[in-house]
N, C-alpha and C positions, 0 to 999 in steps of 0.2 A: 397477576402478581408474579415478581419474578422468583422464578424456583431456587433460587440461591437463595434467599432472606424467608423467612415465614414471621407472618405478625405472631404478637404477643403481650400479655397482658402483665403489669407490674403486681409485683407480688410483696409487702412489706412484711420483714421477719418481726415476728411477736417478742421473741426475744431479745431480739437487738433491732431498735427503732430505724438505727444508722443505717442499717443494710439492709438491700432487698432484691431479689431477684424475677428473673422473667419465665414464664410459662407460656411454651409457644400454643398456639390454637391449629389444635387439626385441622392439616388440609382439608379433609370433607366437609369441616365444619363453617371452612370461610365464606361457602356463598352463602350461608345462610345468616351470615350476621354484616351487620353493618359499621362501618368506620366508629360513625358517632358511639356504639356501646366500649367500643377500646380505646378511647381517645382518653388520654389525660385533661380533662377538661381545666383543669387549675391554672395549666404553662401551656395547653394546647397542644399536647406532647402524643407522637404518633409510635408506639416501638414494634421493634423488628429486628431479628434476630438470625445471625446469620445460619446456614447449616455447616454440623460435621465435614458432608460430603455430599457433593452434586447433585439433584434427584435426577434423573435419566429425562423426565419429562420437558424437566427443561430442556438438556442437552439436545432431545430431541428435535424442539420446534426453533432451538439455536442454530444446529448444523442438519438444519432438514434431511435428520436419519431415515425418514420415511421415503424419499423422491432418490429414483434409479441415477444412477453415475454416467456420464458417457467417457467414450475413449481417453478424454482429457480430465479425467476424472472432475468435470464440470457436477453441474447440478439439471437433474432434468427440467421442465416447466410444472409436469403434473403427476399429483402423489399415485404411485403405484401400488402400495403396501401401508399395511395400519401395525405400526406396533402393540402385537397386544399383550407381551410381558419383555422384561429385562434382565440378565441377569448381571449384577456389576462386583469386579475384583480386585481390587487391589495389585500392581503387578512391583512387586520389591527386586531391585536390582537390575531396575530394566534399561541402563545404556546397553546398545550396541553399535559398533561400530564395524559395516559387511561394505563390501565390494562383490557385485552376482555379475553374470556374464550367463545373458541367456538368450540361446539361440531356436528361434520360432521356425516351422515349419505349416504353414496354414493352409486350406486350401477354400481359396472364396472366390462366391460367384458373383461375375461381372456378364454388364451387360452394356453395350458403346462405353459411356463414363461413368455409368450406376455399379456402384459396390452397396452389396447388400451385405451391411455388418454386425452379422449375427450367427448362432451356432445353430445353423437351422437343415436338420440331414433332409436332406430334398426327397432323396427317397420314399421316407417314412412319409411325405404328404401324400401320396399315392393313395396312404391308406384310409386319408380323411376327404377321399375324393377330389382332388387337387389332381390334374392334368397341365404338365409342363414337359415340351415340344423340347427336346436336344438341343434344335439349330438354331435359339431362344437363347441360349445361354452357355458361355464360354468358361471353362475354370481355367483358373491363373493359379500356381504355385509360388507363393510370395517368401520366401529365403531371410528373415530379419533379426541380426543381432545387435542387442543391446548391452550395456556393459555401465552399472550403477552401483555409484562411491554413497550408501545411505549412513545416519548419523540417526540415529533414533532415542529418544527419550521416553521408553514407556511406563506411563503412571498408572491407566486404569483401562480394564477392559470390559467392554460391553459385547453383550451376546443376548439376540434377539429373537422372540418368536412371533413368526410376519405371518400377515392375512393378507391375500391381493385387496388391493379396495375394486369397489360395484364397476366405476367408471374402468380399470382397467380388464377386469374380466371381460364388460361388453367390447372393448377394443378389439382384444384378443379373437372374440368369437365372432365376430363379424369378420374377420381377416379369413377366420377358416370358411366363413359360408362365402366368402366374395371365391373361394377358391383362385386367392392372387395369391400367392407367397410374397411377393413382389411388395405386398402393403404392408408388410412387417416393418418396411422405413418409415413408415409414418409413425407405427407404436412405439420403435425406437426412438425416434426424433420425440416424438411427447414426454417417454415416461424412461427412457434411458436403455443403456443396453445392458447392464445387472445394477442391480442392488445387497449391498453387502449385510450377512447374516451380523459378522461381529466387527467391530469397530476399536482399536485403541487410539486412548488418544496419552499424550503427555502435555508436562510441562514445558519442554523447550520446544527447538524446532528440526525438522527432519531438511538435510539438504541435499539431494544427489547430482552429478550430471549422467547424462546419459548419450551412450554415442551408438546412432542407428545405421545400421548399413543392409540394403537389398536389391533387388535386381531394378527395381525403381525407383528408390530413392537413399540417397544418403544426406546427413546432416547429422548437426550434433545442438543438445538445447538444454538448458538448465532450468529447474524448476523447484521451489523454497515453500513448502509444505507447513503450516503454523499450526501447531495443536492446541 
């Protein structure tokens, strides 16, 4: 059932024959009943009844809030994280209208054409018994600015409290007993490179350009964001 609409059963006022209204049936209560006991069997009439306000769960398995983001704020292939509560607000007065100008300083490890694109202090694996040889891996300091015209319409905001799911824990851990840091590209590539705690979203649409400049690449690309 889709989370916007919840069924419901017609209710005829006693007092006035002419008019009657709808009582929606709790969600927990829907798997356990069946079409045929809410159906208007006379006109064969099905009702349903829309909601105040979005429930999240839908939202959820709409913009697959569970499944990690990549660089292109893509979607990843496989769910990383179980939402297991919500909390949703209302955001009053939410145009804005910014111009940001931000300039990165990063320092990531390459290896011939392999960029490992992750925040991963190399160091610290030393201490999960992870051995990696210097003259293995070269760091590059990458210099990149950006500079974005955004248009924002915000309506509602979501804020989430995340559980990793089973299949990504085991990723995770097998990455650390293979003792590769190296396979962390794969858990990226599956399950993405973060996942956002909160999400707003709006009614209209967010549009920025954005102009990239660094010691390897420049260009410029636009990108039209639908809430």
């Amino acid at each position: 059932m889709n989370h916007t609409f919840s069924f419901a059963n017609k209710i005829n006022n006693n007092d006035n024959k002419s008019k009657s209204s709808l009582a929606v049936i709790a969600r927990e209560d829907e798997e356990n009943i069946i079409l045929e006991k809410i159906m208007d069997k006379k006109i064969m009439f099905l009702y349903l009844k829309s909601e105040s306000e979005p429930d999240w769960k839908f939202l959820k398995d709409k913009l697959k809030l569970e499944y990690g983001c990549t660089e292109t704020l893509g979607k990843a292939n496989k769910r990383a994280f179980t939402i297991v509560s919500c909390e949703m607000n209302e955001i009053i007065d939410g145009y804005e209208n910014n111009i940001i100008q931000i300039d990165l300083e990063e320092n990531k490890i390459i290896k011939n054409d392999f960029l490992l694109i992750a925040d991963i202090d190399i160091p610290n694996f030393t201490k999960l018994g992870v051995s990696i040889k210097s003259s293995d891996i070269k760091n590059s300091n990458i210099i990149t600015s950006l500079t974005y015209n955004i248009i924002e319409y915000k309506k509602v905001s979501l804020k989430f409290k995340l559980e990793p799911t089973t299949e990504f824990i085991k990723a995770v851990k097998d990455v650390i007993d293979s003792k590769d840091p190296r396979k962390f590209k794969d858990v990226i590539n599956d399950f993405g490179q973060f996942i956002p705690k909160e999400v707003v979203l709006g009614s209209g649409k967010a549009y920025f350009i954005a102009r990239e400049n660094s010691e390897d690449y420049a260009g410029e690309y636009t990108k039209n964001i639908g809430y």
